[in-house]
N, CA, C and O atoms as a Tinker XYZ file with bonds, in Angstrom:
   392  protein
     1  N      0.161000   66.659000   30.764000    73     2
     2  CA     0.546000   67.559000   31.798000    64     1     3
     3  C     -0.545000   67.489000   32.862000    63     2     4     5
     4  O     -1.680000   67.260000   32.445000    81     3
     5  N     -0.336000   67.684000   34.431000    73     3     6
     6  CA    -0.911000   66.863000   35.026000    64     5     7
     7  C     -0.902000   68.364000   36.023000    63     6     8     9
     8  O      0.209000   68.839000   35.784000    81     7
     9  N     -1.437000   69.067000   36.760000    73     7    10
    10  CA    -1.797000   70.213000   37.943000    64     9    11
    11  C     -2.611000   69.630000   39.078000    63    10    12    13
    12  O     -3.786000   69.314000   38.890000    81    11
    13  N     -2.000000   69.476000   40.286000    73    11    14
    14  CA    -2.554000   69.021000   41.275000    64    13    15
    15  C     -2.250000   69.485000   42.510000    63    14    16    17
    16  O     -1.114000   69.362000   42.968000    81    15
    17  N     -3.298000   70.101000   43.212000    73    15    18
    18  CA    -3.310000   70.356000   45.137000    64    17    19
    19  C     -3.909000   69.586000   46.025000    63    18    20    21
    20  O     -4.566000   68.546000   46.073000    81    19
    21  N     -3.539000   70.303000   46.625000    73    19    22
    22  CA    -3.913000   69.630000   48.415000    64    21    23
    23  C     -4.435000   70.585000   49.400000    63    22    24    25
    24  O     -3.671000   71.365000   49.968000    81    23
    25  N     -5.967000   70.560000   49.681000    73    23    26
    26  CA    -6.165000   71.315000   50.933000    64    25    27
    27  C     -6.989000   70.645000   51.621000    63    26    28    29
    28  O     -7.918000   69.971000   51.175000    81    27
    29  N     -6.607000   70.839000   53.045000    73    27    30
    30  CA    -7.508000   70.060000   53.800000    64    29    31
    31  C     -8.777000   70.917000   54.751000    63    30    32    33
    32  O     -8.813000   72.006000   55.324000    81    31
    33  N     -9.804000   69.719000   54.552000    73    31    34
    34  CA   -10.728000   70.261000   54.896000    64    33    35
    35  C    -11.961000   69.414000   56.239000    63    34    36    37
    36  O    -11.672000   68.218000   56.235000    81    35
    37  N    -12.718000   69.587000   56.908000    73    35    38
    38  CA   -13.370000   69.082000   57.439000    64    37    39
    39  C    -13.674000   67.932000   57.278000    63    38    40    41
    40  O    -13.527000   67.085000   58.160000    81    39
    41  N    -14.218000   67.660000   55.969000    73    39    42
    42  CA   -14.336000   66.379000   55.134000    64    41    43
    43  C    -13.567000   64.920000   55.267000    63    42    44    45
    44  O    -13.772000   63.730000   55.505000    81    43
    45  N    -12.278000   66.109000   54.862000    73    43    46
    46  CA   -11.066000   65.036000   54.683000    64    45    47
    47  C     -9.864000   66.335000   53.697000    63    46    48    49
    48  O     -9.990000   67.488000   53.284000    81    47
    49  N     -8.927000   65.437000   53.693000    73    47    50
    50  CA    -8.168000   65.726000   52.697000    64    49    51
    51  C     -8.645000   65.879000   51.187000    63    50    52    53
    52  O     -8.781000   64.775000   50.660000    81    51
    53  N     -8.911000   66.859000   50.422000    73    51    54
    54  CA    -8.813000   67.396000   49.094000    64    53    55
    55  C     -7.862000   67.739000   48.096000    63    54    56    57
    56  O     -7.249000   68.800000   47.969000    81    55
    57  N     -7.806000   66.471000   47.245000    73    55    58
    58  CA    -6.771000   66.751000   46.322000    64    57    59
    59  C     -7.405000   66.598000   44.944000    63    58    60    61
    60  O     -7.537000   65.558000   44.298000    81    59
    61  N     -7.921000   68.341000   44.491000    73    59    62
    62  CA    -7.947000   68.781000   43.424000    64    61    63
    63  C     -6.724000   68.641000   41.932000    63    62    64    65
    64  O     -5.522000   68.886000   42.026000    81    63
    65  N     -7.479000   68.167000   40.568000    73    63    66
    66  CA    -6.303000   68.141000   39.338000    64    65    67
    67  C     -6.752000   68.777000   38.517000    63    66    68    69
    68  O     -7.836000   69.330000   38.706000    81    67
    69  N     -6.104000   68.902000   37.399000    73    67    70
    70  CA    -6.273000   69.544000   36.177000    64    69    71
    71  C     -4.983000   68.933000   35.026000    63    70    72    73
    72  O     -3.757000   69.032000   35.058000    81    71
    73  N     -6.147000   68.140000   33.833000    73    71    74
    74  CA    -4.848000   67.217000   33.178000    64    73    75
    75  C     -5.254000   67.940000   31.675000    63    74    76    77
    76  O     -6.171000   68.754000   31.566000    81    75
    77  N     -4.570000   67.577000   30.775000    73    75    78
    78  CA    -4.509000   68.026000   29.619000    64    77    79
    79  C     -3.544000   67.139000   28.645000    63    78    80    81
    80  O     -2.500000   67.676000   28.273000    81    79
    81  N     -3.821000   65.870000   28.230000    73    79    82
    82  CA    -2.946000   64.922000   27.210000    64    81    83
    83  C     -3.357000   65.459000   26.315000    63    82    84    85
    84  O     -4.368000   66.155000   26.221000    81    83
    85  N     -2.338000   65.083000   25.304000    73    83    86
    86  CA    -1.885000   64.884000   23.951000    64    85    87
    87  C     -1.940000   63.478000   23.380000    63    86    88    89
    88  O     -1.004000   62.761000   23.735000    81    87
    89  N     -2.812000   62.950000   22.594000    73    87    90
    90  CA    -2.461000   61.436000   21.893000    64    89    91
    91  C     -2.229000   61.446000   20.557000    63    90    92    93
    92  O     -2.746000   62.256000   19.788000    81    91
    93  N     -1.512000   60.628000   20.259000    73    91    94
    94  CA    -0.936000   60.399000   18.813000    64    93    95
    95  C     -0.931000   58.892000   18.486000    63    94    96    97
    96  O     -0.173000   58.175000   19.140000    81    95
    97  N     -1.747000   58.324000   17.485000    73    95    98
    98  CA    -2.010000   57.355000   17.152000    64    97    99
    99  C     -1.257000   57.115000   15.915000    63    98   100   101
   100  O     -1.476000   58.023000   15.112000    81    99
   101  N     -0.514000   56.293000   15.505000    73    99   102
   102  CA     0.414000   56.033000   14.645000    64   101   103
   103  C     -0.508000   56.029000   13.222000    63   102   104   105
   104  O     -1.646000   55.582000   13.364000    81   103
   105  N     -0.164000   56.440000   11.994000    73   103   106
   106  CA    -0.337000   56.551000   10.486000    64   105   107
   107  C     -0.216000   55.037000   10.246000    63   106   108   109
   108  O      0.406000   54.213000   10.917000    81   107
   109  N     -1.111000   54.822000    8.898000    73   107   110
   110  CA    -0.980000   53.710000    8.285000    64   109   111
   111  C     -2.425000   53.623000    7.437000    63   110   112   113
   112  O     -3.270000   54.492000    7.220000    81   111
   113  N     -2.348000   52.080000    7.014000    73   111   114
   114  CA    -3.877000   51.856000    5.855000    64   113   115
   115  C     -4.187000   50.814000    6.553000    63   114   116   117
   116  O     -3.372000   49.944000    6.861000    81   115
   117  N     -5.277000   50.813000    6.832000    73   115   118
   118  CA    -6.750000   49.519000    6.847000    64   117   119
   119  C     -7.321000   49.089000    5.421000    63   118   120   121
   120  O     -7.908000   49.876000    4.678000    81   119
   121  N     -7.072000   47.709000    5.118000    73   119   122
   122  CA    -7.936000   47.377000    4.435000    64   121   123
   123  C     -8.687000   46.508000    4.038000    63   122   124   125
   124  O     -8.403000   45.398000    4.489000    81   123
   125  N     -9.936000   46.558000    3.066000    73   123   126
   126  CA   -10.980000   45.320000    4.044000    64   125   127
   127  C    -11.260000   44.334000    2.245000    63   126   128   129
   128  O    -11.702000   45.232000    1.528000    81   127
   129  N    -11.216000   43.559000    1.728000    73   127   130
   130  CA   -11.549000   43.079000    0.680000    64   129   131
   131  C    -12.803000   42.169000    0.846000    63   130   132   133
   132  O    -13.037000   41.386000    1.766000    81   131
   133  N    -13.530000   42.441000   -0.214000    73   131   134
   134  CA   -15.208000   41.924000   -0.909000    64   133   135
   135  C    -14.640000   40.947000   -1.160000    63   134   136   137
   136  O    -13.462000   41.273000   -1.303000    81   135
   137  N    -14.800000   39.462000   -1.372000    73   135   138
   138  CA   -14.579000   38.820000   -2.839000    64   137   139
   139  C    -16.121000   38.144000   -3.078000    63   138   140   141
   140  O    -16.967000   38.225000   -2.187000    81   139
   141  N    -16.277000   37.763000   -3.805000    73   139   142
   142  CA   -17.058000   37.162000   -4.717000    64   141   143
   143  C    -16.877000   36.216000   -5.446000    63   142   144   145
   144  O    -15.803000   35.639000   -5.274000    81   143
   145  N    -17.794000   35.674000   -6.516000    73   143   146
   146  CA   -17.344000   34.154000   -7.298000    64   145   147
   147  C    -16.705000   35.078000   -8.903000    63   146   148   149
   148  O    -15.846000   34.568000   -9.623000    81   147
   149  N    -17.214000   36.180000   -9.137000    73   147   150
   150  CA   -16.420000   36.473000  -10.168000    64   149   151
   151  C    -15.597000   37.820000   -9.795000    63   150   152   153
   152  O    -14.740000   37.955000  -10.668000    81   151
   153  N    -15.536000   38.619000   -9.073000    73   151   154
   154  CA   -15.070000   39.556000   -8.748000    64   153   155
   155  C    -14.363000   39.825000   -7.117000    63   154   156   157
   156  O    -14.800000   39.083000   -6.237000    81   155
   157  N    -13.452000   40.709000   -6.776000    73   155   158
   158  CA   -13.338000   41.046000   -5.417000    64   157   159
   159  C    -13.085000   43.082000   -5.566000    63   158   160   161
   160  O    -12.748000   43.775000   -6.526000    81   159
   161  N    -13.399000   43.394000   -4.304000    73   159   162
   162  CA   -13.406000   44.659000   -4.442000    64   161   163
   163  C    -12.340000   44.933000   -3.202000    63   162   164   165
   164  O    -12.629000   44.329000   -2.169000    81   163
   165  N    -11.201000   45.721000   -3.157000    73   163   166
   166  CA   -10.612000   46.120000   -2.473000    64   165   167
   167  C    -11.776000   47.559000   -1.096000    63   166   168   169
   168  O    -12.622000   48.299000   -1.597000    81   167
   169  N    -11.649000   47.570000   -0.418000    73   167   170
   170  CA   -11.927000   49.490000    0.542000    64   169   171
   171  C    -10.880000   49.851000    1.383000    63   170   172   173
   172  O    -10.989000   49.381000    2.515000    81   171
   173  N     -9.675000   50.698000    1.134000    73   171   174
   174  CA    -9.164000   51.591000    1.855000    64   173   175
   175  C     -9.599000   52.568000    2.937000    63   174   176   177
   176  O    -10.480000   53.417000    2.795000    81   175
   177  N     -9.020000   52.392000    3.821000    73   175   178
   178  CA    -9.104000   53.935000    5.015000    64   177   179
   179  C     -7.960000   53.949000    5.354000    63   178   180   181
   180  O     -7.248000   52.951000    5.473000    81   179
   181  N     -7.549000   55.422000    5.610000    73   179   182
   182  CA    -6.274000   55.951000    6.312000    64   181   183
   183  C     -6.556000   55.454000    7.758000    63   182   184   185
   184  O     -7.698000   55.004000    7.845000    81   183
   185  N     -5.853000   55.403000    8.916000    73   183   186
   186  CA    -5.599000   55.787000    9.828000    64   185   187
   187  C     -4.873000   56.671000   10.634000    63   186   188   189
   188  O     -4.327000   57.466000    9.869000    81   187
   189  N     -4.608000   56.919000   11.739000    73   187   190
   190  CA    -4.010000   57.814000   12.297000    64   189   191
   191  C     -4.315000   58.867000   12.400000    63   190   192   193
   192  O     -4.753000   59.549000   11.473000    81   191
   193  N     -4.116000   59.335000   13.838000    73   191   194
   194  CA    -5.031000   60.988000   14.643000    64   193   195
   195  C     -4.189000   61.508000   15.667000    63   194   196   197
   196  O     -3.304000   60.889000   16.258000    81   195
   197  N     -4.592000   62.894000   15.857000    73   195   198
   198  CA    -3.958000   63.594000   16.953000    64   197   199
   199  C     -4.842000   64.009000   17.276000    63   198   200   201
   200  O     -5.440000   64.653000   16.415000    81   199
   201  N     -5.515000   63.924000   18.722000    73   199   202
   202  CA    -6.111000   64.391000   19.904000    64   201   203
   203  C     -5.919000   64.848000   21.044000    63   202   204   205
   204  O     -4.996000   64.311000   21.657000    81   203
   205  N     -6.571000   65.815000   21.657000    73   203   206
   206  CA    -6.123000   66.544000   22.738000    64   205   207
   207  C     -7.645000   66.215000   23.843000    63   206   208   209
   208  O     -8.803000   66.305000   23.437000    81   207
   209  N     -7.230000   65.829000   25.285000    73   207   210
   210  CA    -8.003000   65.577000   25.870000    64   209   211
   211  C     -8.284000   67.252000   27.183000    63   210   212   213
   212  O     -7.487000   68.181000   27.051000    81   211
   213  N     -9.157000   67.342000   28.029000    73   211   214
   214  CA    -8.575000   68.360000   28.703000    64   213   215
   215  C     -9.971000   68.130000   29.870000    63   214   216   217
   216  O    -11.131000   68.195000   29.463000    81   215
   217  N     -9.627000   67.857000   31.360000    73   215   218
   218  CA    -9.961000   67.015000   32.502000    64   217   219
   219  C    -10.008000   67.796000   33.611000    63   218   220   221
   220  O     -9.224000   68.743000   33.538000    81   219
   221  N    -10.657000   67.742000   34.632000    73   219   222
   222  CA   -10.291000   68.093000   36.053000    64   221   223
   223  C    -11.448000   67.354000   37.154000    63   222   224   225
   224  O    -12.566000   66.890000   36.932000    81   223
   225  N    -10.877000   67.437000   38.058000    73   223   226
   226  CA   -11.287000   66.344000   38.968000    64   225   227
   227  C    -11.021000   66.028000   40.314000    63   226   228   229
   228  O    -10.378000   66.997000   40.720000    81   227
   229  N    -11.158000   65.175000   41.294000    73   227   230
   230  CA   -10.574000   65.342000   42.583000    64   229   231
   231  C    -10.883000   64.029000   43.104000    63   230   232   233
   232  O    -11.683000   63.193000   42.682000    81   231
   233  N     -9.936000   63.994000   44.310000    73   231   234
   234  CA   -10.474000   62.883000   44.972000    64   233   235
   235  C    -10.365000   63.951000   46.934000    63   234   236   237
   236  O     -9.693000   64.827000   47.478000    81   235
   237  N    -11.399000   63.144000   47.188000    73   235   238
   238  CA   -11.542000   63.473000   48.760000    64   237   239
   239  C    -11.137000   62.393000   49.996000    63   238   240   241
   240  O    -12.020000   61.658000   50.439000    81   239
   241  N    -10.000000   62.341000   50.438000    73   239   242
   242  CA   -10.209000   61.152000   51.239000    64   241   243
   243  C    -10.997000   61.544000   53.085000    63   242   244   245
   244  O    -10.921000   62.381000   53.984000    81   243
   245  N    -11.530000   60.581000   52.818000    73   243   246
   246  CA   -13.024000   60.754000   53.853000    64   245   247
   247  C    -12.821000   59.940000   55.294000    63   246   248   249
   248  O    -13.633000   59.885000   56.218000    81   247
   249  N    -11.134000   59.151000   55.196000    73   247   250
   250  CA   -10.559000   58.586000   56.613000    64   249   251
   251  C     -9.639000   57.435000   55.379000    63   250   252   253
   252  O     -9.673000   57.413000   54.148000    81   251
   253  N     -8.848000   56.554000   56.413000    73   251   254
   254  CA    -7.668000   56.030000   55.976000    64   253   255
   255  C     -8.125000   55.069000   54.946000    63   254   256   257
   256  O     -7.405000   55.024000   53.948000    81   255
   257  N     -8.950000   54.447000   54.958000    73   255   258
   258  CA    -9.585000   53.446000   53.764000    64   257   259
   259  C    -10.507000   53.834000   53.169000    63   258   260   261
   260  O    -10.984000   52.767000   52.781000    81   259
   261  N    -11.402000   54.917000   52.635000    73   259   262
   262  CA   -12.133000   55.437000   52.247000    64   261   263
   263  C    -12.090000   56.648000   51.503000    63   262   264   265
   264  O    -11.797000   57.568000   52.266000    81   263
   265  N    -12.278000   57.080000   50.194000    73   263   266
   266  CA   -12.213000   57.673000   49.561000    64   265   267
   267  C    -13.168000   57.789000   48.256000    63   266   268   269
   268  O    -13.605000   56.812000   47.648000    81   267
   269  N    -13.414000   59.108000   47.934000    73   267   270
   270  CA   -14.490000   59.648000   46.988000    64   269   271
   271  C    -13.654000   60.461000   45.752000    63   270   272   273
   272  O    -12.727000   61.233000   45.994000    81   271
   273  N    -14.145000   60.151000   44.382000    73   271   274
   274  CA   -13.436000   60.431000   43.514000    64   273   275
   275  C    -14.064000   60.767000   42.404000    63   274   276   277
   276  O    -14.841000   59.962000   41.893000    81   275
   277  N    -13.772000   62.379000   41.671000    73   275   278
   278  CA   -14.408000   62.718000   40.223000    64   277   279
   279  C    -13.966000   63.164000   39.412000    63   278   280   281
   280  O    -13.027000   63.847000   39.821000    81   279
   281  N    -14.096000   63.236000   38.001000    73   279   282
   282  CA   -14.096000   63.752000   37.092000    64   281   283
   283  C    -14.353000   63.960000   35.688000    63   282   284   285
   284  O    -14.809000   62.987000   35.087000    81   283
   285  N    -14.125000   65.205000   34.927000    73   283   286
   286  CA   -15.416000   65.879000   34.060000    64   285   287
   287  C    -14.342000   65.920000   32.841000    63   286   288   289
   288  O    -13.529000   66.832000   32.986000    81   287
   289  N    -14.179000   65.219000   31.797000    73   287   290
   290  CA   -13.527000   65.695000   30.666000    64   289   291
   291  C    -13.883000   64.970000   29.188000    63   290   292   293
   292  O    -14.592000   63.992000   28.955000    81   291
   293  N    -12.772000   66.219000   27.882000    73   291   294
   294  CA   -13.486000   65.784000   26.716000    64   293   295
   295  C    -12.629000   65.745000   26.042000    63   294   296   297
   296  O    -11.639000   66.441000   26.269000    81   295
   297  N    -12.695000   64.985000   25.059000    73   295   298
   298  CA   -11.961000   65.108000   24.202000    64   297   299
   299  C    -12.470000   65.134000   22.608000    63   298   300   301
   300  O    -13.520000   64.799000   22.059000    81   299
   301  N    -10.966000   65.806000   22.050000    73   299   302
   302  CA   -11.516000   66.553000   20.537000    64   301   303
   303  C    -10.084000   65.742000   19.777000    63   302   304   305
   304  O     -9.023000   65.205000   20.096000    81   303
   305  N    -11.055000   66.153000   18.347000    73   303   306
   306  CA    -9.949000   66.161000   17.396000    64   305   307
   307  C     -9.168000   66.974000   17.027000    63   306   308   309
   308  O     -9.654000   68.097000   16.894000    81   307
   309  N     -7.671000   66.826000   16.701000    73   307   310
   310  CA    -6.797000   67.776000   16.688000    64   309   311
   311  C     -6.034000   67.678000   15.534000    63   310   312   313
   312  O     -5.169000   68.535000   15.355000    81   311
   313  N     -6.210000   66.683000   14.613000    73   311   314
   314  CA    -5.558000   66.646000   12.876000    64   313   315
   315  C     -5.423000   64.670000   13.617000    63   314   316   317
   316  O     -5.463000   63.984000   14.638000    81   315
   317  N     -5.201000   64.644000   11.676000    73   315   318
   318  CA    -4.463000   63.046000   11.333000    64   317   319
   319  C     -5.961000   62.555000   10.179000    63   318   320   321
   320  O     -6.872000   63.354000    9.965000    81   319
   321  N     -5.942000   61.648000    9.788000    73   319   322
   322  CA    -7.026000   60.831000    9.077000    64   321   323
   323  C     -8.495000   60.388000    9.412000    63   322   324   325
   324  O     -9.583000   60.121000    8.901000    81   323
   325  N     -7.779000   60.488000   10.678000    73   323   326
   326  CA    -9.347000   59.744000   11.651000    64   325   327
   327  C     -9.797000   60.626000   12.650000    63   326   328   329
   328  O     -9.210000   60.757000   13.724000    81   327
   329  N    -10.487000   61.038000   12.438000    73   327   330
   330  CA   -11.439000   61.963000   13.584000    64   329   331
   331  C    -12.387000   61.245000   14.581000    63   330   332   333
   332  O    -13.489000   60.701000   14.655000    81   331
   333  N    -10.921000   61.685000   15.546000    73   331   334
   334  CA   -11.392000   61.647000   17.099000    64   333   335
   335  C    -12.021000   62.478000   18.128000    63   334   336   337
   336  O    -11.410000   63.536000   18.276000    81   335
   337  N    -13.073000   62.339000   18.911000    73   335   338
   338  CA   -13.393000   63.017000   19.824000    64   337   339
   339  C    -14.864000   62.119000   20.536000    63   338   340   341
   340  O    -15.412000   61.149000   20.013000    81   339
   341  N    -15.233000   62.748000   21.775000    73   339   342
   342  CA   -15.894000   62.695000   22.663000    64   341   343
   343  C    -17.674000   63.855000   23.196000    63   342   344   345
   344  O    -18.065000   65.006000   23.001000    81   343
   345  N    -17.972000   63.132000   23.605000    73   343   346
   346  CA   -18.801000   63.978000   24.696000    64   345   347
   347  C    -18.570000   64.316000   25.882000    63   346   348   349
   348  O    -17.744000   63.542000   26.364000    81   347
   349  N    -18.920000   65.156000   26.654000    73   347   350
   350  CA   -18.430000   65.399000   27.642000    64   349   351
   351  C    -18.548000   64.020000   28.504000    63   350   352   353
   352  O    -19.463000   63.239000   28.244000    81   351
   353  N    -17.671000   63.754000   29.466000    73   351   354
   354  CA   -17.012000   62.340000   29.960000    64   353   355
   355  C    -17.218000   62.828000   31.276000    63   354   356   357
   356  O    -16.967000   63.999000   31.561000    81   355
   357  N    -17.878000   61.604000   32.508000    73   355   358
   358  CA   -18.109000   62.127000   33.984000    64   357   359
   359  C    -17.427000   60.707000   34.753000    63   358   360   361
   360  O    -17.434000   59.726000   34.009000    81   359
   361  N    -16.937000   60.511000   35.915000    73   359   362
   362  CA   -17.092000   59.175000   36.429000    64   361   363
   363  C    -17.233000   59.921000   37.889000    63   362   364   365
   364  O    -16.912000   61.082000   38.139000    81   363
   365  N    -17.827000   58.903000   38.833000    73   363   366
   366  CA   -17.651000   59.378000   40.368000    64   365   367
   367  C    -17.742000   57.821000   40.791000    63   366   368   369
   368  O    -18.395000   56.990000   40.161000    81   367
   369  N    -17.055000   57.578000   41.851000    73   367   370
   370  CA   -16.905000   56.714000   42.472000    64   369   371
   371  C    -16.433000   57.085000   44.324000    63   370   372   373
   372  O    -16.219000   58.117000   44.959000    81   371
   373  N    -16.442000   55.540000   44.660000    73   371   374
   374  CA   -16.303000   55.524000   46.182000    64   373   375
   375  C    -14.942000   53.914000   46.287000    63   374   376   377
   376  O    -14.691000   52.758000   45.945000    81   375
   377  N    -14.545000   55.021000   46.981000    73   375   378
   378  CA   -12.698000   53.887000   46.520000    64   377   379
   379  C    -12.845000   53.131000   48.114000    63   378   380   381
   380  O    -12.971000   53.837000   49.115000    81   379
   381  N    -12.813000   51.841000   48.182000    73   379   382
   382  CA   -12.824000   51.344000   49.613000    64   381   383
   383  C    -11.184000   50.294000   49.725000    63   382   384   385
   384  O    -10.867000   49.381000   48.962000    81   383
   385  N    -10.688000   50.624000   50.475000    73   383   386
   386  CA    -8.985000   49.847000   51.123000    64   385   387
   387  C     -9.389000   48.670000   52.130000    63   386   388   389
   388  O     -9.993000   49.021000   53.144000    81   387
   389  N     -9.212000   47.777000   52.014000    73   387   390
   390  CA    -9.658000   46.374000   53.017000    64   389   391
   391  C     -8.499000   45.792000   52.904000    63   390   392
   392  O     -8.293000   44.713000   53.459000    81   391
């Protein structure tokens, strides 16, 4: 789910978001086998997770080819086998049109 405006400002145009996914990684088994000259050893792991991400961010455009862009989000674990999640997550950039 995705929340997004528009206000304009001195700057430029400001278009503020606010996102919030859901991921679902499909169920199943991984598995990894030892062997050896007299033996082999099987290791199992489950897979599969549900995670929830949750974001906000903006971009500023600063004239017709030029634009500035951020955002701050994290993600967690939310059930399944495999535990997923994050640290808090940043990017900023400078978007150029040629």
């Amino acid at each position: 789910m995705r929340v997004k405006g528009e206000i304009v400002t001195g700057a430029g145009k400001l278009q503020p978001y606010a996102r919030f996914d859901l991921h679902r990684a499909s169920g199943g088994r991984d598995v990894v086998r030892f062997a050896g000259p007299a033996a082999s050893a099987d290791i199992a792991s489950s897979i599969g997770a549900t995670s929830t991400e949750l974001a906000g961010g903006f971009t500023l455009g600063l004239g017709d080819s030029t634009s500035l862009y951020g955002e701050l989000g994290k993600l967690w674990a939310s059930g399944g086998a495999t535990r997923v999640q994050s640290s808090l997550q940043a990017s900023l950039g400078l978007r150029l049109k040629w």
